[in-house]
C-alpha positions as CSV (number, residue, x, y, z in Angstrom):
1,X,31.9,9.3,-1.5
2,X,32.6,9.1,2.4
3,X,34.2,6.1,3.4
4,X,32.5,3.3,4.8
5,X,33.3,3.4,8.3
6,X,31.8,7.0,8.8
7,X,28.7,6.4,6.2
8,X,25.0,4.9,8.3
9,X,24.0,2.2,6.6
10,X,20.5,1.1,7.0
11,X,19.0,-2.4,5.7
12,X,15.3,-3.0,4.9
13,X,14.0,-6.0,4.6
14,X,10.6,-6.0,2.3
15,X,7.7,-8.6,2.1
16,X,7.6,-10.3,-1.0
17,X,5.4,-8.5,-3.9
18,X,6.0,-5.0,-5.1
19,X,3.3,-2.8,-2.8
20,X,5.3,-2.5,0.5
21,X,8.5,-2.0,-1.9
22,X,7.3,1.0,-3.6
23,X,6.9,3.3,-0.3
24,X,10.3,1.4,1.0
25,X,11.8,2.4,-2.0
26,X,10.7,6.4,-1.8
27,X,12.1,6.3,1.8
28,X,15.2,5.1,1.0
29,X,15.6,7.5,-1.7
30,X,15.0,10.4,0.4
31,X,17.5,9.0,3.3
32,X,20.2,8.7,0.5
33,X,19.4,12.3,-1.3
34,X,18.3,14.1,1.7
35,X,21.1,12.6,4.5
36,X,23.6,11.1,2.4
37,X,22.5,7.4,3.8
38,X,24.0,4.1,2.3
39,X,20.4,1.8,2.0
40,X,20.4,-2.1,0.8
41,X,17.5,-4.2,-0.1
42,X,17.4,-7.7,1.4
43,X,14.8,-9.5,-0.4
44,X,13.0,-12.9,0.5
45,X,11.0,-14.3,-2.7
46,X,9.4,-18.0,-2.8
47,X,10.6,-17.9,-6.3
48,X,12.2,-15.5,-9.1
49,X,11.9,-11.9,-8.4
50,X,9.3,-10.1,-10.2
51,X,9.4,-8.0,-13.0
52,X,8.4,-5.1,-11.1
53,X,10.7,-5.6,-8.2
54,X,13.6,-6.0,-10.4
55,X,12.3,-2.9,-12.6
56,X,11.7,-0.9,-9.5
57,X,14.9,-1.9,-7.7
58,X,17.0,-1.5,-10.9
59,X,16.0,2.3,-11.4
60,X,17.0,3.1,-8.1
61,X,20.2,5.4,-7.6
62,X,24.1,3.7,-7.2
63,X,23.5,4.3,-2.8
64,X,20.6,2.3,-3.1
65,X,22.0,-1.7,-3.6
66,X,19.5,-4.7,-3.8
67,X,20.2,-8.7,-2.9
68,X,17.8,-11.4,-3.9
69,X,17.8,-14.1,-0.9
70,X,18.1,-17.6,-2.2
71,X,14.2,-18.6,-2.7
72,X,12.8,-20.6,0.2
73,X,10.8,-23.4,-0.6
74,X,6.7,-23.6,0.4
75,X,6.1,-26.8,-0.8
76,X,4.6,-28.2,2.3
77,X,1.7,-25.6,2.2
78,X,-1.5,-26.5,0.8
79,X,-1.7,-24.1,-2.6
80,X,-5.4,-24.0,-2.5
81,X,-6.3,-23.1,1.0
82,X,-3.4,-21.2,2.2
83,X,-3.8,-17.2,2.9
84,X,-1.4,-14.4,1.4
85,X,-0.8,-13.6,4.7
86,X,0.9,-17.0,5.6
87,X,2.8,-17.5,2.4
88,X,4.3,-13.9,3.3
89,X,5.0,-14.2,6.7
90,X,6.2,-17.9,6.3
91,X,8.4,-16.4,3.0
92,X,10.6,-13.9,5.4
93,X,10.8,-16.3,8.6
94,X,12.1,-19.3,6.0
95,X,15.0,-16.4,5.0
96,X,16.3,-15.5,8.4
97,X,19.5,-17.9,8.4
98,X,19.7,-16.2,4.4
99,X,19.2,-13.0,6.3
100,X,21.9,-13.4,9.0
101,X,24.3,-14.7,6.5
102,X,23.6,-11.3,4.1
103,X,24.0,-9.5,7.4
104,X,27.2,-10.7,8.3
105,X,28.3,-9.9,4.8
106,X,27.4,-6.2,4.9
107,X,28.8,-5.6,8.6
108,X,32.0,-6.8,7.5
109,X,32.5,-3.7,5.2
110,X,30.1,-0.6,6.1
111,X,29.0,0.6,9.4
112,X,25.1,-1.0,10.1
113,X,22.8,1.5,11.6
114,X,19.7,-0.3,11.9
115,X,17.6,-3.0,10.2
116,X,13.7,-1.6,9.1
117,X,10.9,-4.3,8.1
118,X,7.4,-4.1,7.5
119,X,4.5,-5.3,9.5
120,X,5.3,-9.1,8.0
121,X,9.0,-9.4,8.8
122,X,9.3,-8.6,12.8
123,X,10.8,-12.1,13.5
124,X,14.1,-10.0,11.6
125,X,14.5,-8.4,15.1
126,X,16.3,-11.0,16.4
127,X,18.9,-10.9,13.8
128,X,19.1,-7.2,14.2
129,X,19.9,-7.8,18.1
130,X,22.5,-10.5,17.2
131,X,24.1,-7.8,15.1
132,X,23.6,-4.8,17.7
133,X,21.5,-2.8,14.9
134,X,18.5,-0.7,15.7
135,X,15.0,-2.7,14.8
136,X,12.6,-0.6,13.2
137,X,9.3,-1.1,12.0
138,X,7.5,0.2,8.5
139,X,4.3,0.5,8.0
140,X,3.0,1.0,4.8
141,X,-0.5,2.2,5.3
142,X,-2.7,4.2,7.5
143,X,-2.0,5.1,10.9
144,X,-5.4,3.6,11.5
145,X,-4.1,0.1,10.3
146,X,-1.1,1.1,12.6
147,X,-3.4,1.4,15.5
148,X,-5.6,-1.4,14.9
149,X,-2.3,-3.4,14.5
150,X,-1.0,-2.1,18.0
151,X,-4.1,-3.0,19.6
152,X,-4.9,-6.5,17.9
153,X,-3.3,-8.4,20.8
154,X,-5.6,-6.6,23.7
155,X,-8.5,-6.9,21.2
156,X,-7.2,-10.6,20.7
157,X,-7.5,-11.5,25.1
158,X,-10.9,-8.9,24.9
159,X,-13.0,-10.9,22.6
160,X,-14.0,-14.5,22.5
161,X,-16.3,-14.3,18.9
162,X,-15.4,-13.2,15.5
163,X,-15.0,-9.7,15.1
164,X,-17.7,-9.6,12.4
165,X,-20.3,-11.1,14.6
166,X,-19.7,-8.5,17.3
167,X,-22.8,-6.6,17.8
168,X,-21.4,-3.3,18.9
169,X,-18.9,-1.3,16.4
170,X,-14.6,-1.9,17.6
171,X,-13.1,0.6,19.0
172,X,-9.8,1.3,18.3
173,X,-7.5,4.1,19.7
174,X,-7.5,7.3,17.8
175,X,-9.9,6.3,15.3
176,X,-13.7,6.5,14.4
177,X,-15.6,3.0,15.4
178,X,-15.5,0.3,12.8
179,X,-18.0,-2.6,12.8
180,X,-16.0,-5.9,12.9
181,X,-16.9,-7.1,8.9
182,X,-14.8,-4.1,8.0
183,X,-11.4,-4.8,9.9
184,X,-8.3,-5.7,7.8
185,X,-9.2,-9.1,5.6
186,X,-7.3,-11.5,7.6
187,X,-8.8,-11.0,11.2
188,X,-12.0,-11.8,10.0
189,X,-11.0,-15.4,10.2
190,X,-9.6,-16.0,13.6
191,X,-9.0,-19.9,12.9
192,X,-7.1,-19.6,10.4
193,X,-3.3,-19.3,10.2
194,X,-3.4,-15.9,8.4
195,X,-4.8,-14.5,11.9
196,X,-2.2,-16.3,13.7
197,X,0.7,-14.6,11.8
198,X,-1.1,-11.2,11.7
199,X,-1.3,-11.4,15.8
200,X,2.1,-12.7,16.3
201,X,3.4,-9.8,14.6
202,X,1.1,-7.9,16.1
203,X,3.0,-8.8,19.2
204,X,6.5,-8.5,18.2
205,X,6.2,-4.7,16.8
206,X,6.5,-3.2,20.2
207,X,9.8,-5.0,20.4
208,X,10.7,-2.3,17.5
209,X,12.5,0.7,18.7
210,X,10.2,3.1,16.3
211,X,8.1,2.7,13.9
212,X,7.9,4.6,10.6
213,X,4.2,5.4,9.1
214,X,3.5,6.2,5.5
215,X,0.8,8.6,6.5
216,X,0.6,12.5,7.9
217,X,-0.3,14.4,10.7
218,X,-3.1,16.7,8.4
219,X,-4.7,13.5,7.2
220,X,-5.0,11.7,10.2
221,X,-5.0,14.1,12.7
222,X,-6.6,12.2,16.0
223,X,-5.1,8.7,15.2
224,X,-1.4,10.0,15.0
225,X,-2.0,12.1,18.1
226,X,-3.0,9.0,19.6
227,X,0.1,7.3,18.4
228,X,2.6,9.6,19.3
229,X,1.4,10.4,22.5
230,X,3.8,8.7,25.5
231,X,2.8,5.1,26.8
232,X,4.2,2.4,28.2
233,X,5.9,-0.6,25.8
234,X,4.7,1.5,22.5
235,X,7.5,2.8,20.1
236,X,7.8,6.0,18.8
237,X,6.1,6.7,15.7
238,X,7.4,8.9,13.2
239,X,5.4,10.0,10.5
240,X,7.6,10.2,7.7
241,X,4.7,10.0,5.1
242,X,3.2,10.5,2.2
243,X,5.8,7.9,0.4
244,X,5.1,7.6,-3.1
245,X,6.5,7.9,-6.5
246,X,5.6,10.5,-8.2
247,X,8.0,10.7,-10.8
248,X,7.9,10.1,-14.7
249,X,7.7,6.6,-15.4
250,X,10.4,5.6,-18.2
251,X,8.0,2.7,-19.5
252,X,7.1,3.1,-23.1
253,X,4.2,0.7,-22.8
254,X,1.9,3.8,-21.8
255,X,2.6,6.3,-24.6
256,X,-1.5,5.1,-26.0
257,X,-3.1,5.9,-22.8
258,X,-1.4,9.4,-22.2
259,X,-1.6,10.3,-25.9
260,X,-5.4,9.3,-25.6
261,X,-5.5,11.6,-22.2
262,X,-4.4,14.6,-23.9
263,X,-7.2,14.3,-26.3
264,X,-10.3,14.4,-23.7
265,X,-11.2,17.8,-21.8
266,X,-10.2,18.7,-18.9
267,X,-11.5,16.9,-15.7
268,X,-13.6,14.8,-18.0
269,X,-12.1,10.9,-17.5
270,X,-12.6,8.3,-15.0
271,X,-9.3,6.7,-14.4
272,X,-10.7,2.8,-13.2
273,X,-7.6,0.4,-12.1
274,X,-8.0,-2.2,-9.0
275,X,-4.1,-1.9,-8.6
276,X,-1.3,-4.2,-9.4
277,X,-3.0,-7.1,-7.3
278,X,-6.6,-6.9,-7.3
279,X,-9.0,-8.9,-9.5
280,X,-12.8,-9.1,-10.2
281,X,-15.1,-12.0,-10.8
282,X,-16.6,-12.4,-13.7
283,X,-19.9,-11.4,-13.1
284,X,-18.7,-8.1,-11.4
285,X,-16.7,-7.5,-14.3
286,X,-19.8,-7.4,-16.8
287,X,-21.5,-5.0,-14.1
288,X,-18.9,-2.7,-14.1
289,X,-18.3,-2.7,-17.9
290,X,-22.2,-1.9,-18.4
291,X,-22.2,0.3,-15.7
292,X,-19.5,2.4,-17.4
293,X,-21.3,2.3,-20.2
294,X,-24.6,3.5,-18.7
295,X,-23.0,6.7,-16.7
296,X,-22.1,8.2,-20.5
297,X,-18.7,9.4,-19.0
298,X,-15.3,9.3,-20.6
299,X,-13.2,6.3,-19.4
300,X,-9.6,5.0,-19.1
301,X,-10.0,0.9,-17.4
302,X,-7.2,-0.9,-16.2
303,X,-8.8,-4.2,-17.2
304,X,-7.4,-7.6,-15.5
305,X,-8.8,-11.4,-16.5
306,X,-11.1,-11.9,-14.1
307,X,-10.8,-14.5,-11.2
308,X,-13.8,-16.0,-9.7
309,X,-12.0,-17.3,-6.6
310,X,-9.9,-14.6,-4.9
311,X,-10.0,-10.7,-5.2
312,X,-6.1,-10.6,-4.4
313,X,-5.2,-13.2,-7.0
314,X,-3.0,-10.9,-9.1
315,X,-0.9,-10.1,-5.6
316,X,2.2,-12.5,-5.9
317,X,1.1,-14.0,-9.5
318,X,3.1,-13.3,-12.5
319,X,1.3,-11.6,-16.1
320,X,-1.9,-12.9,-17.2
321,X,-1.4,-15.2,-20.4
322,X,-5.3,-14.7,-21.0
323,X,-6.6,-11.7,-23.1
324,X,-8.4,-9.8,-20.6
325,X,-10.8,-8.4,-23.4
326,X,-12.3,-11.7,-23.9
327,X,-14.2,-11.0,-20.8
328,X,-16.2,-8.0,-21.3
329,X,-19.2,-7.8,-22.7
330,X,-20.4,-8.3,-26.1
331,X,-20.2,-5.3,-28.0
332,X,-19.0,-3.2,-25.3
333,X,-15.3,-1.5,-26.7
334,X,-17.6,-0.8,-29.8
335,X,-20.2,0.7,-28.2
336,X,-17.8,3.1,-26.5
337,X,-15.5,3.3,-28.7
338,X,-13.7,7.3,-28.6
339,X,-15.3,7.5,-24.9
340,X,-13.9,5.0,-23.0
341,X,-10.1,3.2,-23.1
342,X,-9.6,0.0,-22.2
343,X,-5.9,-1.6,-21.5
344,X,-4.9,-4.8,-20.5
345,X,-2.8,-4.5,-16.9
346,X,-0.7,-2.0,-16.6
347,X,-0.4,2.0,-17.2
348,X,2.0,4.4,-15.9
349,X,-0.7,5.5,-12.6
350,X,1.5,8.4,-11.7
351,X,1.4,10.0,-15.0
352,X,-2.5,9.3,-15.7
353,X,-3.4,10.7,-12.1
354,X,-1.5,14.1,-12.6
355,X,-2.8,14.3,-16.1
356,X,-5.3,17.2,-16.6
357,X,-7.8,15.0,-18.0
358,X,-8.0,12.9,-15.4
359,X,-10.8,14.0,-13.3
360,X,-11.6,10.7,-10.8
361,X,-10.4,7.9,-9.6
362,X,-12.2,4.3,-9.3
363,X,-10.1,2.6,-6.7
364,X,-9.4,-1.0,-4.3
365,X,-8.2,1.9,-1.8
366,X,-4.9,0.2,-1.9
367,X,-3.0,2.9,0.3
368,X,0.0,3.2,-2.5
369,X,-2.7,4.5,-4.9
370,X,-4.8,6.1,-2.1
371,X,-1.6,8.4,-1.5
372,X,-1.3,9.1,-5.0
373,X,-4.2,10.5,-5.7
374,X,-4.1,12.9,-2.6
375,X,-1.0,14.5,-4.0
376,X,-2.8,14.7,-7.4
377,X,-5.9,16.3,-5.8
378,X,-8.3,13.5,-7.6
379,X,-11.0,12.5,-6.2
380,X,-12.1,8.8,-5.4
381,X,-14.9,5.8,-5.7
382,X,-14.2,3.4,-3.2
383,X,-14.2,-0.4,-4.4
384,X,-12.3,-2.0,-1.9
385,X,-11.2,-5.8,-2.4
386,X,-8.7,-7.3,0.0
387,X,-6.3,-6.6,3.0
388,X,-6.9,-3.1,4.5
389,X,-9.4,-1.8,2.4
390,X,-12.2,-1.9,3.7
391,X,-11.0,0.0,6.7
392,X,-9.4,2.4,4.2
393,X,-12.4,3.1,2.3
394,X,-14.3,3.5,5.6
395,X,-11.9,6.3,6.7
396,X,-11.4,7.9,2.9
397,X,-16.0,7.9,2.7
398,X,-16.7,8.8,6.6
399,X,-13.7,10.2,7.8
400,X,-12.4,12.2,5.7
401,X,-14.4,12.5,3.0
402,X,-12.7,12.2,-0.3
403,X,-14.1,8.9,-2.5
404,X,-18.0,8.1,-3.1
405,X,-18.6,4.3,-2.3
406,X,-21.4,2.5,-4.9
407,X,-23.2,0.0,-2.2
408,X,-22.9,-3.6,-3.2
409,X,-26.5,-5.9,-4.0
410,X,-26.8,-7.8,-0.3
411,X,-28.0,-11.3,-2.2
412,X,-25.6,-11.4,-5.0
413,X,-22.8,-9.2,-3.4
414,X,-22.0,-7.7,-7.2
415,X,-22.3,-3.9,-7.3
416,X,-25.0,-3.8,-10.2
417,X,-25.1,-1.7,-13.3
418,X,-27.3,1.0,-12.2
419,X,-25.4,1.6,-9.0
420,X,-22.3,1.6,-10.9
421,X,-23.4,4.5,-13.4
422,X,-25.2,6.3,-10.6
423,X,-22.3,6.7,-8.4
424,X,-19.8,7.5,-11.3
425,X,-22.2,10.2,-12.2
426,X,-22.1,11.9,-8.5
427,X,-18.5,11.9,-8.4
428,X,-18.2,13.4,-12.0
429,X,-21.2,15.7,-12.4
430,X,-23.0,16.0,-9.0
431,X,-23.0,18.2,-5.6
432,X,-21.7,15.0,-3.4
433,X,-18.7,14.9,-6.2
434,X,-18.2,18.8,-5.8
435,X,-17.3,18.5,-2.0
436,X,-15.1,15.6,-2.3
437,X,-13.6,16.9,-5.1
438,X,-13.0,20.4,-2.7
439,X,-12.2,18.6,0.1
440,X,-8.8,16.3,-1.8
441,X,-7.6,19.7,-3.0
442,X,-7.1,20.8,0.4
443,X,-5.1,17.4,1.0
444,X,-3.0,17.9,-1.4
445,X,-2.1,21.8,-0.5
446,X,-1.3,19.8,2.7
447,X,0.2,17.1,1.5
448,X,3.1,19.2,-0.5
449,X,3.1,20.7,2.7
450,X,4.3,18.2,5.3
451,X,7.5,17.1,2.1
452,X,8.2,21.0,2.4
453,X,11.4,21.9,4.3
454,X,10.1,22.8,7.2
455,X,7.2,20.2,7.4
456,X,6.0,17.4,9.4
457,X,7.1,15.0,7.7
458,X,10.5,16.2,6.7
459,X,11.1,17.1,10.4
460,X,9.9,13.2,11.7
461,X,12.8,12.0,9.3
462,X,15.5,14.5,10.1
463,X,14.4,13.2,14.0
464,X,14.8,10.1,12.9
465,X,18.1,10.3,10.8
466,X,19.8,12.1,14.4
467,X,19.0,9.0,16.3
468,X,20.2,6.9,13.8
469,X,23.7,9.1,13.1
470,X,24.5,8.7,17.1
471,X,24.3,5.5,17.1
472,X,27.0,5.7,14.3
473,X,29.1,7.4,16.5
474,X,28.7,5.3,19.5
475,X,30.0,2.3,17.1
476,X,33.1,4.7,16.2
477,X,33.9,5.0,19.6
């Protein structure tokens, strides 16, 4: 290996929780195979790591170190009341003096290149200034997130009411309009703290001296045109996406679900998972078990214990220590029994979405999974629950035109049985299925297109990489 003194060495900094992590960890993998990088992970927690973060980070190549910050403490926040947002944002600004201290560590030893964080973590940019690193910016979904993010703080001075109650649909640069109701979960409250964090950020990203989006020109065409396009106080954009693991999980726990794959025909299977933190009430939890039952189609459910108070509940929370099967219906795993799986929590997603069997996908639209199954070519239903996705499950049905979305009941706000069966039958069996279906093949013929050597996305990093090597050698001389 090269020395340390000539090696770049780039620091990211992830929120808490293992979402933003897993496109952070594909990007530093391909800075460390592709350009011979030196990458570590400085990671604020409120707590023990995770499981999954210490799995993830532990698989990870020798170039590729990890450092747990000491936990901050959150003790003065009301548990019940206070957003994901907050906790997050107040998680990484509580770990800066942790943050300078690691910093001070590592440029001691190896030459610093630059310091990346995601949309939660731009107060890090004044420690990268203090340490004469480049700041950069990752964002980990869609460029229109990006754009909405980028323009929250005109938006913000624009509009005196809550965005839902606005009577016309938002514009946002780049992108189709959105009614208000469907922007990112935590503007819809602009009282609350969560809004306050989201716009201070907001803010502070142009400070970054580019920005790195997990998304690609042939899937968002007119919004990353937007983006890159010159204007005054915005940073470069790169579009270095789509980030995701693809590889072979090493995780014995889903040998059932594969070995029960293999057995169905081809296409056949609904693959139904709300992610790592989503979770359904109760009630919507019967609905969808019924509804599964009702559309007569093969099955594999990622089942979680349901939570009547919060969709995201499962986000920073540890395992479940309730049987998750205890909430289904009476009856129901008998009934369809040989058609339908159901697991409690986990399966290994890459693996079940490349799987011939698998022939749909029943999704939050969390953008980790949304990315997945474009390079898989599987087409979606749209159920999103928290954060971004209702704005990407507005883009994925009207955009673009991959997923299917069943409509919720206006009273109740459950999505009932019968829509449930009617909208898992279009996907699997009807004409409306058929075009999606056509229309995610040709994303992912452009997806493995853009990772190709001479693609967009393979070009935005090598762009990126440059900058970043000359600023190397401005520190060597």
């Amino acid at each position: 290996m090269e020395q340390p003194s000539t090696t770049p060495h780039i620091t990211i900094v992830p929120s808490p929780g293992i979402s933003h992590l897993i496109p952070l960890a594909e990007f530093a993998k391909r800075l460390v195979h592709h350009h011979s990088f030196l990458v570590t992970f400085i990671i604020p927690n409120d707590g023990s790591p995770s499981k999954a973060q210490q799995s993830l980070l532990g698989s990870l190549p020798p170039s590729i170190a990890h450092v747990f910050l000491p936990p901050v403490t959150l003790d003065d926040l009301p548990a019940e009341t206070t957003r994901i947002e907050t906790i997050i944002a107040l998680t990484l600004a509580r770990s800066l003096p942790s943050l300078r201290h690691e910093m001070q560590r590592l440029q001691e030893s190896t030459r610093l290149v630059a310091l990346v964080v995601d949309p939660f973590g731009t107060d890090a940019f004044n420690v990268a200034e203090e340490f004469g690193v480049s700041p950069f910016l990752f964002f980990p979904t869609a460029a229109m997130c990006l754009s909405l993010f980028l323009h929250l703080p005109t938006l913000d001075e624009a509009v005196s009411c809550e965005y839902r109650d606005l009577p016309e649909p938002v514009k946002i640069p780049g992108c189709i309009p959105i009614h208000g109701r469907d922007l990112i979960e935590p503007v819809q409250d602009r009282h609350n703290d969560a809004y306050k964090w989201i716009l201070h950020h907001a803010r502070r990203c142009r400070l970054a001296e580019g920005i790195l989006l997990n998304s690609f020109e042939e899937l968002e065409p007119r919004v990353i045109e937007y983006l890159q396009g010159e204007e005054p106080g915005k940073p470069l954009v790169y579009s270095v996406g789509p980030l995701v693991n693809i590889k072979q999980s090493s995780k014995s726990d889903g040998s059932e679900c594969l070995k029960w794959l293999d057995e169905q025909p081809k296409c056949s299977v609904l693959y139904v998972s709300f992610g790592s933190g989503g979770t359904l009430s109760y009630d919507q939890i019967q609905e969808l078990a019924l509804g599964l039952e009702m559309s007569e189609h093969r099955f594999l459910w990622v089942v979680r214990t349901p939570n009547d108070k919060a969709a995201n509940a499962a986000y920073l929370a540890g395992d479940s220590q309730i049987e998750p099967f205890e909430f289904l219906p009476k009856g129901f795993l008998e009934r369809t029994e040989g058609r339908g799986l159901v697991v409690p929590s986990w399966v290994p997603q890459a693996q079940v979405l490349s799987h011939s069997s698998t022939g749909g996908f029943l999704t939050h639209c969390g953008w980790n999974s949304t990315l997945e199954s474009m390079l898989n070519g599987v087409p979606l239903i749209a159920w999103p629950l928290f954060a971004e996705q209702r704005m990407n499950a507005l883009m994925l049905t009207q955009d673009i035109k991959v997923a299917l979305r069943p409509r919720a009941n206006a009273e109740s706000s459950l999505v009932g049985r019968d829509e449930i069966a009617k909208v898992v039958k279009d996907l699997m069996e009807g004409e409306e299925g058929r075009l999606v279906r056509n229309r995610m093949r040709e994303l992912k013929d452009a997806a493995a297109q853009v990772l190709g050597e001479d693609g967009s996305s393979t070009r935005a990093l090598s762009e990126l990489v440059l900058k970043w090597k000359a600023k190397l050698v401005n520190q060597l001389h």
